[in-house]
Each structure stands twice: as C-alpha cells, then as structure tokens.
C-alpha positions as CSV (number, residue, x, y, z in Angstrom):
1,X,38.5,33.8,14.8
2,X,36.0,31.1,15.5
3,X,34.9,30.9,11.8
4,X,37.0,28.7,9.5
5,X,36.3,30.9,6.3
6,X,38.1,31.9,3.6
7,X,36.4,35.6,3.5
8,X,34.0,38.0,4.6
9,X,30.6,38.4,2.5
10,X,29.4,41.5,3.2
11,X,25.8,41.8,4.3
12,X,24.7,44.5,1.9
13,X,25.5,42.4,-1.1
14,X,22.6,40.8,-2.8
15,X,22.0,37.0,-2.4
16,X,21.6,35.8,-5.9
17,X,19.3,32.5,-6.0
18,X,21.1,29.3,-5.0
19,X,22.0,27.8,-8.4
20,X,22.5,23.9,-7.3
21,X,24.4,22.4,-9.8
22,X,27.5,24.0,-8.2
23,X,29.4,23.6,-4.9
24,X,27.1,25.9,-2.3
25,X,28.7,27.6,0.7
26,X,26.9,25.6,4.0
27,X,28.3,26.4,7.7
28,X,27.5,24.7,10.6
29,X,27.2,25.7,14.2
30,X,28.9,24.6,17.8
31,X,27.3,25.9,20.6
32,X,27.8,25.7,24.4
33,X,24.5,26.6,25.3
34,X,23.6,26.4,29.1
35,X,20.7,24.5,30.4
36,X,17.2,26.0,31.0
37,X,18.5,29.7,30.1
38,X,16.6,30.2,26.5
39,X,17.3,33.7,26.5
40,X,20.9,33.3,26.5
41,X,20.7,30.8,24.1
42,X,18.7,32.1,21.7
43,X,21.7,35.3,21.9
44,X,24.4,32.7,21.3
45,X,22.7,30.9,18.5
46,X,22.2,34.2,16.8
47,X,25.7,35.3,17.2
48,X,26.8,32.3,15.8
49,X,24.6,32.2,12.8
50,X,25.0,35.6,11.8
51,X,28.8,34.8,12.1
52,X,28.4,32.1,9.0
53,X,26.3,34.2,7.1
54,X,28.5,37.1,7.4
55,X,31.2,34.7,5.8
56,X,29.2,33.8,3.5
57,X,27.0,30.6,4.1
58,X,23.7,30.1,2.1
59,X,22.6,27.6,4.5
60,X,23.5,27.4,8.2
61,X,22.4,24.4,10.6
62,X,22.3,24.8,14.3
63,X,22.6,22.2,16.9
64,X,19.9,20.1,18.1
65,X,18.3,22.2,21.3
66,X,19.5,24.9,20.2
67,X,16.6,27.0,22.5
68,X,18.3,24.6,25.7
69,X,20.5,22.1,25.9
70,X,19.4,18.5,27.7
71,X,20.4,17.3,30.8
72,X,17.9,15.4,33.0
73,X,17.0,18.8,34.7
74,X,13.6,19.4,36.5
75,X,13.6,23.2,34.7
76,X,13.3,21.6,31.2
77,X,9.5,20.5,32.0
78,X,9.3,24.4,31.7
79,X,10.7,25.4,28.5
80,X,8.9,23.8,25.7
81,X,8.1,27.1,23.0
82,X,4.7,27.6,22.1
83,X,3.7,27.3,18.3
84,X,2.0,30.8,19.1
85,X,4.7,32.0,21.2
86,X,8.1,30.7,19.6
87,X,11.3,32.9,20.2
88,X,13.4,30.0,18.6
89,X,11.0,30.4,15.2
90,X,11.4,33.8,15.3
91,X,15.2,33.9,15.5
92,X,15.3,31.2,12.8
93,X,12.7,33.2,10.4
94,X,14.2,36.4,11.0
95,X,17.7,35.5,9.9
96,X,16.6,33.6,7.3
97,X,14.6,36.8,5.3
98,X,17.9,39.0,6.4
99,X,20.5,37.2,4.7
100,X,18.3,35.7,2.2
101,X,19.6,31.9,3.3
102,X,18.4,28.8,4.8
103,X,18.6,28.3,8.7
104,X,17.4,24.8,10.8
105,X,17.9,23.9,13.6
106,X,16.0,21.5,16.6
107,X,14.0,22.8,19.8
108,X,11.3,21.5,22.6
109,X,8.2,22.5,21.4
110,X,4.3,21.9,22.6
111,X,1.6,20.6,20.3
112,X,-2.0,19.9,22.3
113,X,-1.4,17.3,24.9
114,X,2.6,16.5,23.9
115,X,6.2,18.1,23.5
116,X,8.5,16.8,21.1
117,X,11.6,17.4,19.4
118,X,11.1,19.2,16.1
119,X,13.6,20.3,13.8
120,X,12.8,23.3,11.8
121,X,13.7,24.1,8.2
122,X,13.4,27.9,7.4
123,X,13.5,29.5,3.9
124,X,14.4,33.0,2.9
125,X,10.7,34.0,2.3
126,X,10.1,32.9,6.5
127,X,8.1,29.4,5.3
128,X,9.4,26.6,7.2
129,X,9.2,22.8,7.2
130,X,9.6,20.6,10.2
131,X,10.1,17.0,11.5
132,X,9.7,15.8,14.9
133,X,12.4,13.3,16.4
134,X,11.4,9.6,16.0
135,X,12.5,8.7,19.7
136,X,14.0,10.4,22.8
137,X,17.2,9.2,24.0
138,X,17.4,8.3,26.9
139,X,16.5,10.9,29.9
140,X,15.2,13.3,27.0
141,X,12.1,10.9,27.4
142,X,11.5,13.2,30.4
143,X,10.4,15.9,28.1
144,X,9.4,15.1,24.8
145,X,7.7,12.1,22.9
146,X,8.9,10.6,19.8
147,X,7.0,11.8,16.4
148,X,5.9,9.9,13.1
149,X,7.1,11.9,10.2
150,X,8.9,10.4,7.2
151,X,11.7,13.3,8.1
152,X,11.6,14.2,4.3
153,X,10.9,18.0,4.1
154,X,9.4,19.4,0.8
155,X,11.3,22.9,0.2
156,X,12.0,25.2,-2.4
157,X,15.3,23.3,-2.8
158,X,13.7,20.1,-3.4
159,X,13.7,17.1,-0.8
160,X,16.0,17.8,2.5
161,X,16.2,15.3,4.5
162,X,15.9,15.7,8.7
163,X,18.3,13.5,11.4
164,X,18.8,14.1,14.3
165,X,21.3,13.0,16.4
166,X,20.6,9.2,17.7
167,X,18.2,9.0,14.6
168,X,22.1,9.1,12.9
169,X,22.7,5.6,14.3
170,X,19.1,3.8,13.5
171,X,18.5,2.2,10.2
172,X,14.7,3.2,10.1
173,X,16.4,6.9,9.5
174,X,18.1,4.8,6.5
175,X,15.3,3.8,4.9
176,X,13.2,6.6,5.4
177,X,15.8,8.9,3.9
178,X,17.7,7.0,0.9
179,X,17.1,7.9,-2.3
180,X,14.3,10.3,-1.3
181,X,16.6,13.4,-0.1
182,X,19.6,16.2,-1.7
183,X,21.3,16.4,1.4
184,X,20.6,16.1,5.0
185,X,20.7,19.1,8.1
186,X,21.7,17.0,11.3
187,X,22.5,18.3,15.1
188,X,23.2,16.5,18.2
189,X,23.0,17.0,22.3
190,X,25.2,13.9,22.3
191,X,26.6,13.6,26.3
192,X,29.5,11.3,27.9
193,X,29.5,9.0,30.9
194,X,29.5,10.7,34.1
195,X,32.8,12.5,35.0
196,X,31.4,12.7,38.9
197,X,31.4,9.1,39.5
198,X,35.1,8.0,40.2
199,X,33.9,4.2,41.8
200,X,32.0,3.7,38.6
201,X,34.6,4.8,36.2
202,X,36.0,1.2,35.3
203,X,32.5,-0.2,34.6
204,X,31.8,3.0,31.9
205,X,35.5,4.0,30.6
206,X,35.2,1.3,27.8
207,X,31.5,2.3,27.3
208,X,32.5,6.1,27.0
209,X,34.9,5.6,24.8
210,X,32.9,3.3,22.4
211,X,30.4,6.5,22.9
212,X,32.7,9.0,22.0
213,X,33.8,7.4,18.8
214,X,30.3,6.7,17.5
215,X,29.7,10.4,18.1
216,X,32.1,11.3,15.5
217,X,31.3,8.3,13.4
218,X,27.6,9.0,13.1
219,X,27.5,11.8,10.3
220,X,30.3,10.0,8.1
221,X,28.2,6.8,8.0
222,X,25.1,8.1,7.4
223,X,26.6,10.4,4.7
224,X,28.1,7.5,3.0
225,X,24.9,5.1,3.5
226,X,22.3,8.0,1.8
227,X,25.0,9.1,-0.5
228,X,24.0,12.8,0.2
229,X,26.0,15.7,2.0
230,X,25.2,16.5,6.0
231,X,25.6,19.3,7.6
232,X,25.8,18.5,11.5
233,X,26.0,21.2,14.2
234,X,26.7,20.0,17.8
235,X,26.0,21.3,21.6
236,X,29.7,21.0,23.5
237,X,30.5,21.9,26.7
238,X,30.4,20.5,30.2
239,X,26.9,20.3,31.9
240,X,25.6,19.1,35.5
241,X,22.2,17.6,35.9
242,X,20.8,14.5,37.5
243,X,20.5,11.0,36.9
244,X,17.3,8.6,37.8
245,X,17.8,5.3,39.5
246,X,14.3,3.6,39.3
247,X,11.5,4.4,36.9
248,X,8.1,5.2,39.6
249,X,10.6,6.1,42.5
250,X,12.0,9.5,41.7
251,X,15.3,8.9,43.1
252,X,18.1,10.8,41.5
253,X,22.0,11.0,41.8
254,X,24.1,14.0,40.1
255,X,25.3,13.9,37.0
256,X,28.5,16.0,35.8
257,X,29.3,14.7,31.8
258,X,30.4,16.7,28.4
259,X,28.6,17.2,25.3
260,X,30.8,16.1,22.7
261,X,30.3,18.4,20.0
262,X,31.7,16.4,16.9
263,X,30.4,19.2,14.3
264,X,31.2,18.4,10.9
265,X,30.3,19.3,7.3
266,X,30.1,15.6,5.4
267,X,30.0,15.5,1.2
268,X,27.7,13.2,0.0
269,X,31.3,10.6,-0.6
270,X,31.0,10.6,3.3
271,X,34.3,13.0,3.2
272,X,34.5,15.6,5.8
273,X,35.2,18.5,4.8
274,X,35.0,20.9,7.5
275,X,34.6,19.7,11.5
276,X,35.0,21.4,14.9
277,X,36.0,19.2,18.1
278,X,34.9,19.3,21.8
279,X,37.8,20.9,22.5
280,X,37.7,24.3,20.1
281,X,34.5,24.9,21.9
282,X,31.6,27.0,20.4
283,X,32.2,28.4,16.8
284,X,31.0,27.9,12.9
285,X,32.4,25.3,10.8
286,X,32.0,26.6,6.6
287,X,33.0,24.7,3.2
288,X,31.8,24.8,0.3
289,X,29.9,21.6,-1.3
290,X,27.6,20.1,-4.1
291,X,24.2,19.8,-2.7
292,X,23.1,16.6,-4.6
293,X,23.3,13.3,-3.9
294,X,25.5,10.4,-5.5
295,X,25.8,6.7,-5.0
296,X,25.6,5.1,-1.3
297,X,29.1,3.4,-0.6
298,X,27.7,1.7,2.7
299,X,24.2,-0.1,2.9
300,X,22.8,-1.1,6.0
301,X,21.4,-4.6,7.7
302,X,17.6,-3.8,7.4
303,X,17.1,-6.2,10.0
304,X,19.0,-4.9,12.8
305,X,17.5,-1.6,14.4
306,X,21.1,0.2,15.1
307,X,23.5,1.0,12.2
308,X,26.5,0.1,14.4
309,X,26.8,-2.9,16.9
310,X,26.2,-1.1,20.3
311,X,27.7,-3.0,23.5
312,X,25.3,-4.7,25.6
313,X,26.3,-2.0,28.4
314,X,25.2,1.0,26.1
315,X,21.9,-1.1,25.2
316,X,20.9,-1.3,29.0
317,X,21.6,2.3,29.6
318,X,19.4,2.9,26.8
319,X,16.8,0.9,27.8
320,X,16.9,2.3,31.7
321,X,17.2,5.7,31.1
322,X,14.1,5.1,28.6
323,X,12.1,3.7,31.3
324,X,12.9,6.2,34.2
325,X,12.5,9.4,31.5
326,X,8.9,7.9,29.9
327,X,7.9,7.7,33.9
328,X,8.6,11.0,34.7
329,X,6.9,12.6,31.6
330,X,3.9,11.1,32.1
331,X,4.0,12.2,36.0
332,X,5.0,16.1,34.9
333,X,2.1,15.6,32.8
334,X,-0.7,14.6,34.8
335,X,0.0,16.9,38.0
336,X,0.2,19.5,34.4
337,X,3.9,20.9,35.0
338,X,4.9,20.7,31.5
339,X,4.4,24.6,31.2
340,X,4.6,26.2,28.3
341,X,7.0,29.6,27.7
C-alpha cells in the first residue's frame, strides 16, 4: 500500500466541518511526475490525492509542479496553463468540492506578459487562494519569474501560509510568515548534482551531499522557526534534461540527476510526524496533527538572506544557473515561444 494510514474513510460518508481545536487528518503527496507530459501528470496527481482522501485526509498538499516536473527542458516554454484554460485548477477544484477537503499544490502558469510559479490553495466550495514563488531556482529561471506576494493566504481556515521549496531556506520567507500563519502547505522539485558527469564527480560529491541534507532539513527548520505545522509534498524520481554553460550563448550539456523527494508532515514543535524518502518512490504520507501554531524554537539571522550557511560552490551554481535561465526566458519571450496550453 502506498498510503501510510491507519483506515479507510469511505467516500459516501459526510465531511463534518473541520473543527480546529483538535488534531486534523492532513496527507501529503510524492509524485514521480515526468517532464513535459501534463496529461499524465495531472492522472498521477489525482490518483494520489484521491488515495489520501479516501483514507481520510481533510487536507492534501501536492508537490510543487505538480502539472510538470522541472528540468532545464526546451518543452517547458510550452506548458505554462492558462488562467482561462487550467486543467491543474480544475483537478484541484474538482477534488476539493468531492471530498469536501482542502487541496494545494504549485504549477507554471501565464499571467499577461509573464509565467510564474503559483501555488494554489483550494477550498471545498471550489474558491481558491494563491501565491506566486518569490524567486526561481536556478534553471527554473528559464520559465517563470519570481512574484511579490506576502505568501499569506486568507481562507476559510484562517491565515495559511505558502513556501515553496527554496523559499524553505530564505529568511525573507521567515519574516513574511511568522506569527501571521496556522500552518504552512510546502512542495519542492528539489534535484541532485549530475549523475552523468563522472570527471566532475569529486568537485560536486561534497556539494551533493551538503544538498541532499538540506533537502530533508528544510521543512523541520522552517517548522520550528514559524512555530506552525507543514505539510510538504515532494517530486522524486530520476529525470534527464540539459544544462547551460554561458548565459547569451545557448550552449548546453546533458543533465541526468534525481529529485529528492524528502516528503514529510512537520508539527508545529518541528517533529515529523509522517515522511516518505527518495527511495519509497511515489505515494501519500497521512498523520494526524493540531493545525495551530505555538512558540518558534529557532529564530533566524535577519541579516543573512539563507537560513542555513550554503558552501561557496552551491552559491556559484546558484548564481550561474540564474544567469543562464533569466537569459533564456527573456530570449523564449521575445521570438514569443512561451506558448500557452
């Protein structure tokens, strides 16, 4: 079974309001979605969700890019959803109103002139909130530009608080959030060094490995530093895509890495309470928690932009793969190749 649940909650029984002031069954979602193929993802993401609500989950979070995973992949220019044509909102709305629960979850959409990141919050009646993602990470600057929302969405459960994943590790997220939220939906598309590049692997092993503990790391530490539970689903799997050398040149080498999954369910003590690894694959994590928030037990430097202290090696990936994904939106845009599906 890929749930971890303690029962079955039939789907004919009537949802009863949420009733806060006791533990509240939440589930969270690990997919390994495939690049570029929405249909197939959109199936997945539903089979998955309907798998926690069927065990009983009130509210289910779904990874970030749940429509596509991201890989720097010329197909994504092509898969941004329409706010008039948006299978991924329709999924989302539709099981929320059947099971009478709360679904979110983060996909490429197209405002105007821009794509970004938003993560949508649905409610049981179909009204949803959203937040775009402050900044892209890295090569995702190839298809979507940050946004400048507080990440604070006003629902019918009160505040609820958007991060998603590098916004986990950024202290702005910290002081947008704290004090201001009863718990936080989270999802990540959070990839390794390249597993294709056996010259290189000395000069990223320690990297990778620095990056695959944060990974895990994140959630717990922004649980603990907003005093709030977090519910965060993760994209797994192994993926191939390409990797640009110099922003303005277009040169590209292949790129063969993981997505490192690390879903976990996180009380507002920063405990986890349920999680799912890389290596289980795609399935739904469940527990039951209080939705309120308590006392921060970690406070961050407000003068330092990352919550941990990233190696210099990470920092200049970060800062390269900015530079060559920025160029190559702005080229998609102005030949107008950022269609939208």
């Amino acid at each position: 079974m890929a749930c971890q649940a303690p029962a079955l909650w039939s789907a004919t029984e009537p949802k009863m309001p949420l009733d806060l002031s006791k533990p509240v069954r939440v589930a969270a979602v690990q997919m390994e979605g495939r690049v570029a193929d929405i249909p197939y993802n959109l199936d997945r993401a539903e089979k998955l969700a309907t798998e926690a609500f069927e065990h009983g989950a009130r509210i289910v979070a779904l990874p970030e890019f749940f429509t596509t995973p991201i890989s720097f992949d010329a197909r994504l220019s092509g898969c941004a959803l329409s706010p008039n044509n948006n299978g991924g909102l329709d999924l989302l709305r539709r099981l929320a109103r059947r099971y009478t629960g709360y679904v979110g979850g983060s996909m490429l959409v197209r405002r105007g002139a821009d794509v970004y990141n938003t993560y949508h919050f649905v409610q049981p009646d179909g009204a949803y909130c959203t937040h775009d993602k402050d900044l892209p990470t890295m090569w995702e600057n190839a298809f979507y530009v940050g946004g400048g929302d507080d990440g604070v969405m006003q629902t019918n459960l009160g505040s609820v608080g958007a991060a998603v994943c590098w916004e986990m590790i950024r202290t702005q997220t910290v002081l947008r959030l704290r004090g201001r939220a009863r718990f936080v939906m989270s999802g990540s598309n959070w990839w390794t060094g390249p597993m294709n590049w056996p010259l290189m692997g000395p000069l990223f092993a320690s990297a990778d490995r620095y990056n695959r503990m944060l990974a895990g790391r994140a959630p717990v530490i922004l649980a603990k530093m907003l005093g709030v539970p977090l519910l965060h689903a993760g994209q797994a799997g192994r993926f191939t895509g390409r990797f640009l050398l110099v922003p303005g040149l277009g040169l590209s080498v292949p790129y063969t890495a993981e997505f490192l999954g690390e879903t976990k369910i996180v009380d507002r003590e920063g405990n986890v309470v349920a999680s799912r690894g890389l290596g289980e694959g795609a399935g739904v994590v469940l527990a039951d928690v209080l939705l309120d928030s308590g006392k921060p037990s970690l406070d961050p430097d407000p003068a330092s932009f990352w919550i941990p202290k990233l190696p210099a090696f990470l920092r200049g990936y970060w800062t390269h793969q900015n530079a060559c994904g920025k160029w190559y939106y702005r080229k998609r845009n102005a030949a107008g190749l950022s269609r939208v599906k």
